[in-house]
N, C-alpha and C positions, 0 to 999 in steps of 0.2 A: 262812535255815535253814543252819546249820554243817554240816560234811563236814569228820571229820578227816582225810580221804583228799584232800582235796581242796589241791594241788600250786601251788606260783608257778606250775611252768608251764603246769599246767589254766590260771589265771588271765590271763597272757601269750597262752595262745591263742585264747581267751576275747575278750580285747581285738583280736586280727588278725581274730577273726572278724567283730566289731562294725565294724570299717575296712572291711574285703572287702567287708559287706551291704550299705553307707552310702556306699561307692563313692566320695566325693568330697574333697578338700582333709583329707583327717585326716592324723594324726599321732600318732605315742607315744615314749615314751622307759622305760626301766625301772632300777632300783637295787637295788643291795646291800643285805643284812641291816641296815650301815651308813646305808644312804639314799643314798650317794653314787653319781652316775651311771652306769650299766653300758653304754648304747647308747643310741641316737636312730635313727629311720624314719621318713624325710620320703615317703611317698607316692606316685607318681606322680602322680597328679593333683595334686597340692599344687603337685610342681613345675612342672607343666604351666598351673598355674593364677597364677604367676608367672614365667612365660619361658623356663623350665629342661626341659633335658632329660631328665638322668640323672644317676646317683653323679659322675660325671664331673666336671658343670659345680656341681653342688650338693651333694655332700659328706654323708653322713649323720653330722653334727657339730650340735653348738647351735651354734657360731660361725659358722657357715653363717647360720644366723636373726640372730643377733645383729651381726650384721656391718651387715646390710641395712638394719635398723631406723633411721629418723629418729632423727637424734642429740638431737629435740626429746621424743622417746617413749623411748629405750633405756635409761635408768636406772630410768625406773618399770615396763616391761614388765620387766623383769629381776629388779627388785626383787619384785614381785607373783607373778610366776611361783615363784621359790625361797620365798618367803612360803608359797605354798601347798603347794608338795610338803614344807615341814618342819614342816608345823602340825601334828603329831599328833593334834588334835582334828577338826581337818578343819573346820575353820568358816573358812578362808581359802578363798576361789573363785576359781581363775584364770577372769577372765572380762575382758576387754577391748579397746577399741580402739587400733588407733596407723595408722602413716604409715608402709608398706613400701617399698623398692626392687624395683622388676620389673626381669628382666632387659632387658626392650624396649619400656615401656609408663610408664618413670618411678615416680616416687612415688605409690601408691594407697593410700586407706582399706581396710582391714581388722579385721574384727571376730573374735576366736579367743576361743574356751571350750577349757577341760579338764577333766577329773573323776580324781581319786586313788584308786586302787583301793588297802586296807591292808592290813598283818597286824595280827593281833590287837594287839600293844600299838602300834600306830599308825605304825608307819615304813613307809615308801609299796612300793610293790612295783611300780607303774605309774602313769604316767597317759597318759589319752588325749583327742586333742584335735579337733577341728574347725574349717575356717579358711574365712571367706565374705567376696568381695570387697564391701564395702557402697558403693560405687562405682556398680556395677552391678546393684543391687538391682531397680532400676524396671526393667532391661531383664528382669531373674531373672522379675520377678512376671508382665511380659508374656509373656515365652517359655512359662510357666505352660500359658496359657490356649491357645497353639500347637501343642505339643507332644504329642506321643502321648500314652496313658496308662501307658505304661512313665515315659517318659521327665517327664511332668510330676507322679508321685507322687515318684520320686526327687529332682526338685528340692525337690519341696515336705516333706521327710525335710530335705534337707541346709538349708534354709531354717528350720523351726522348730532347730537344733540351733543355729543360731547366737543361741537365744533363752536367757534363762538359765531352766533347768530348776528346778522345788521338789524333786523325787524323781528319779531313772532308776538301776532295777533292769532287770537281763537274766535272764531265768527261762528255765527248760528245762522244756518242758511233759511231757516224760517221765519224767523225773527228780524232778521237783520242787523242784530248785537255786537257788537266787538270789542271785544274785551284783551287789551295792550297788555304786552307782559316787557318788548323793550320798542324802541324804532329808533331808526336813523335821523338824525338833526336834521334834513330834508323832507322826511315824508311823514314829521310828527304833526305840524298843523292840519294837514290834510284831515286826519285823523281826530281832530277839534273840532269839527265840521259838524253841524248839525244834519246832516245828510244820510239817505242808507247806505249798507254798504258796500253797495252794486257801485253806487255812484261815486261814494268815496274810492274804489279799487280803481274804477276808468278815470277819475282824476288826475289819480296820483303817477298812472302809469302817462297820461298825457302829458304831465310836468316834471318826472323824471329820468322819461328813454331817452335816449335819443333816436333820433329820426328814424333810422334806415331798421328798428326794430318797434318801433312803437305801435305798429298794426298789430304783430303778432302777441307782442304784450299784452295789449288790450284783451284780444281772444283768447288767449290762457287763462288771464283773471277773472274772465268775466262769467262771473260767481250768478247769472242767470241760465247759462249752460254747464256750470262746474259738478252739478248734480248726474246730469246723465252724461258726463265724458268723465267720470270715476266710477260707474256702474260697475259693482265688485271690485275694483282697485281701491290699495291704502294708501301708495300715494301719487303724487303727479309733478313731476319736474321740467321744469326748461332753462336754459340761459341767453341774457340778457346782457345789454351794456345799458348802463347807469352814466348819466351827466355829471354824477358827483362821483359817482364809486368806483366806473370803470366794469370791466365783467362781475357777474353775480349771480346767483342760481336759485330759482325762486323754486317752493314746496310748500305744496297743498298735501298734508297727512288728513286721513277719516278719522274722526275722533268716533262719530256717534253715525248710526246708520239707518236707513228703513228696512222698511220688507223686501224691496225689492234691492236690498244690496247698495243701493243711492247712499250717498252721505248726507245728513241731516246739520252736523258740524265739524268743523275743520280746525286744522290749524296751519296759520300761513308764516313761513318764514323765509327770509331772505339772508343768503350769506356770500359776503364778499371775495368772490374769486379770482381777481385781477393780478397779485403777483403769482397767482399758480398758472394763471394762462401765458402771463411772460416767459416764466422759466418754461413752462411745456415749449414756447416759442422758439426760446434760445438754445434749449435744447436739440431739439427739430433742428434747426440750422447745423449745430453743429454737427449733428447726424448725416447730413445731406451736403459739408463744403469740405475742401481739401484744405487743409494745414496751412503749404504753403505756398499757392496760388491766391485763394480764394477765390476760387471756382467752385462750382458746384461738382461731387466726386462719382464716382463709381457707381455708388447706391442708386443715388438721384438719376445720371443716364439710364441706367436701366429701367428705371419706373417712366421717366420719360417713354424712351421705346414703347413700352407696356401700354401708355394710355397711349400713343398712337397706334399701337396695332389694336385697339378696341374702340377706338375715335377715329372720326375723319381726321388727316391732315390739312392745315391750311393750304389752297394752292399758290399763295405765293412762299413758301417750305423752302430755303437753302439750308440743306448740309453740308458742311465743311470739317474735312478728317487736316487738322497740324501736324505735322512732326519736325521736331528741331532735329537740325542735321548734325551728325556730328557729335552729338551731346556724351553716346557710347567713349569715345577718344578723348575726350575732355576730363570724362570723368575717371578714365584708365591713365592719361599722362600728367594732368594739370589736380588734378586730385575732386574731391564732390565738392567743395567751396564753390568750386568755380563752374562745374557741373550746373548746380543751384542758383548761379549767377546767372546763367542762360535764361533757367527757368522764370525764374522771378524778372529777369528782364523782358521776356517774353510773356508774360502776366503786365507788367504794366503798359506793354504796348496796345495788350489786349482791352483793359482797362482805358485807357485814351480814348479805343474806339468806340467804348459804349454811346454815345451822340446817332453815331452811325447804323447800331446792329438793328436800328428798325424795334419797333414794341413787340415786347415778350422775349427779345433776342438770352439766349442762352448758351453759357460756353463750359463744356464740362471736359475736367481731365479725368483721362481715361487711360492712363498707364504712366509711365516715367516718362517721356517724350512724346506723347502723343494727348492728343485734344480733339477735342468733338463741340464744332458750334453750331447750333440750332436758328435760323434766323429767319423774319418772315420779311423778305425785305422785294423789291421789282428789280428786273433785271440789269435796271439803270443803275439804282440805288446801290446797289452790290459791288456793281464794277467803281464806284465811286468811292465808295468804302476799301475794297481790293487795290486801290491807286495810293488810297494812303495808309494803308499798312502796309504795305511793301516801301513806302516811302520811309514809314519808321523803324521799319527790319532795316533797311540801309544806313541808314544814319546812327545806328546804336552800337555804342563801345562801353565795353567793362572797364572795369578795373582789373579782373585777372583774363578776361578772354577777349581779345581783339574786336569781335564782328560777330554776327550770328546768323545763320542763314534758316530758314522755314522752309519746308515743303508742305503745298497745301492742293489739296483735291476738292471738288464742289461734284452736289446732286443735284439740281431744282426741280420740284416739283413741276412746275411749269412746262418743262423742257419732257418730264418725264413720269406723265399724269397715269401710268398705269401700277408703275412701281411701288411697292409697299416701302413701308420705313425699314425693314432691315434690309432691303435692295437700293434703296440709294443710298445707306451708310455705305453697304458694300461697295456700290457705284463710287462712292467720293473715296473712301479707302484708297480704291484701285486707283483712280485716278494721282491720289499723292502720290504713290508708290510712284506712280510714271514720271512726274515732277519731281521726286526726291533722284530716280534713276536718271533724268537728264540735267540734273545741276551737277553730279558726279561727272556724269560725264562729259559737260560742260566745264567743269576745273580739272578736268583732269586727273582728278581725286582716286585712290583706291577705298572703299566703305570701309574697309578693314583697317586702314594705316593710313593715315591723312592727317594732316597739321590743322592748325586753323590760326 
């Protein structure tokens, strides 16, 4: 929202205020009509946060900074930095790492972001920055967990700022002002809007969630109840999925407050978290599937079990206990290649049947030779599925092992609606055991010494 009253030096004080609230390692510098440097304000903390005292020992100069910096870092942090405060479009980001000089502690890693606050035809007016030692990070996230709730929201403030932001606008909730420090190429027009900024927040969340969160969206941002759902909190987070960005995690910090603890203004920012909810994704899977099946493993059955013994089961619920016969002897005379052949051939029949297992159907290994499938399927549905996987047990030959035989036990819920889920696992158990006992003795087999 524009304010043609609205001053550099509203804006200049704007940013000391954003330093003040945020308390740690920031920094600003401001410019002429020109662009050309007017001043620099290294912090106290900043200095404190590399060795220094005061004006004295650290100078409120850039060559102060530039002094210090690794001669392996200092033409590119230099270069990057004026990149960005002369971009007039604002798509340059100061955002990076180097190798600093401490006054007493040597060469440390640090990570520093800025954001350029303009005037309309785009020459910078400010920018302001935040500096975090990443050094010290693992000790940062412990202290976290130690530290008071004063003193661990603040770190955890100065912590995500060293992340690179998609959005951070500072709003005045009394006023209705917002004052851009960067935004996403999607949600900048929004923001050109002669509108306040109640209206411009339910907009933008209109035109950039998608669906299946855009209610809740709306009710987080909506900066006419944002005041009493922070009463004493500094700050307030949620996540989202983005039409353009994908997941992303939006934060309201208190800059400025009332009497009663209310926030008076904030600051909002938005940060991109779509490849980290993948990898937690892919990760998760792999936590949870066998090697080499793919099937869902060990861990997973069990938590399965778990939410059925604290959930209803569905009553159309087949359990079904596998065991390959044989596989013991195969893998004693024919060697584990061909052990592994069973296996994996017995995964792909399994695989075939997916059409069949009925929705949610689930098939977990649960030892060397043995398997466990979860299925929600009718009594009809099952036997018709059971007709053609023993069709395909029959029909299948290896390369190193002839033929493979299955023994297979079933529970249904249906059949046996008082049962809990570890009584008809046990149920279908038993039952293979008796179908693995009369295929033996139907070929004549000894368990212990047998060809195949």
């Amino acid at each position: 929202m524009e304010d043609n009253n609205y001053t550099e030096t509203d804006m200049v004080n704007e940013v000391e205020l954003l330093q003040e609230a945020l308390g740690s390692g920031a920094w600003d510098m401001t410019f002429d009509q020109k662009g050309e440097l007017v001043s620099v304000n290294w912090s106290q903390v900043f200095r404190r946060m590399i060795g220094y005292k005061d004006e004295s020992d650290f100078p409120n100069k850039l060559s102060s900074f530039i002094d210090r910096l690794h001669e392996d870092d200092r033409e590119r942090v230099v270069n990057l930095y004026w990149n960005a405060v002369k971009d007039y479009t604002n798509r340059t980001v100061y955002d990076t790492e180097y190798k600093f000089l401490t006054h007493n502690r040597g060469y440390r890693w640090f990570h520093a972001a800025g954001r350029v606050a303009r005037r309309e035809d785009g020459s910078p007016i400010s920018i302001v920055g935040f500096f975090i030692d990443i050094d010290d990070k693992k000790k940062l996230e412990e202290s976290l967990k130690a530290a008071d709730e004063e003193k661990s929201e603040q770190l955890r403030i100065l912590k995500s700022l060293a992340d690179m932001y998609y959005s951070m606008h500072l709003i005045n909730l009394k006023t209705g002002l917002i004052t851009e420090y960067s935004s996403g190429g999607e949600i900048r027009p929004f923001f050109e809007k002669k509108i306040s900024a109640a209206e411009t927040m339910k907009i933008i969340m209109e035109n950039v969630i998608v669906p299946q969160y855009r209610e809740s969206a709306i009710k987080f941002t909506d900066l006419s109840t944002l005041g009493e759902r922070m009463r004493g909190l500094k700050t307030l987070s949620s996540e989202f999925v983005g039409i353009h960005t994908g997941w992303f995690i939006a934060n309201f910090i208190a800059i400025e407050t009332d009497n009663d603890g209310c926030p008076t203004v904030v600051l909002f920012s938005t940060q991109v978290i779509d490849e980290r909810k993948q990898q937690e994704h892919v990760l998760f899977l792999r936590s949870v599937t066998d090697d080499m099946t793919g099937f869902l493993n060990r861990r997973a059955y069990e938590s399965q079990l778990e939410y059925y013994r604290r959930n209803p089961m569905p009553d159309n619920l087949v359990v079904v206990v596998f065991d390959i016969n044989q596989l013991k002897y195969v893998n004693d005379n024919y060697g584990h290649a061909a052990g592994d052949e069973l296996i994996c051939g017995f995964a792909g029949i399994v695989n075939k049947m997916k059409p069949l297992e009925g929705k949610n159907g689930k098939v977990f290994r649960t030892g060397g030779d043995e398997f466990v499938g979860m299925f929600c399927l009718s009594p009809e549905e099952f036997a018709e599925g059971e007709k053609v996987f023993f069709d395909f047990i029959r029909n299948w030959n290896g390369n190193l092992v002839k033929n493979m035989a299955v023994a297979c036990g079933r529970a249904c819920r249906l059949e046996n609606p008082d049962l809990s889920i570890d009584e008809l696992v046990k149920l279908a158990d038993q039952n293979m055991y008796k179908a693995k006992s009369d295929y033996y003795k139907k070929n004549g087999l000894d368990r212990r010494h047998s060809s195949i």
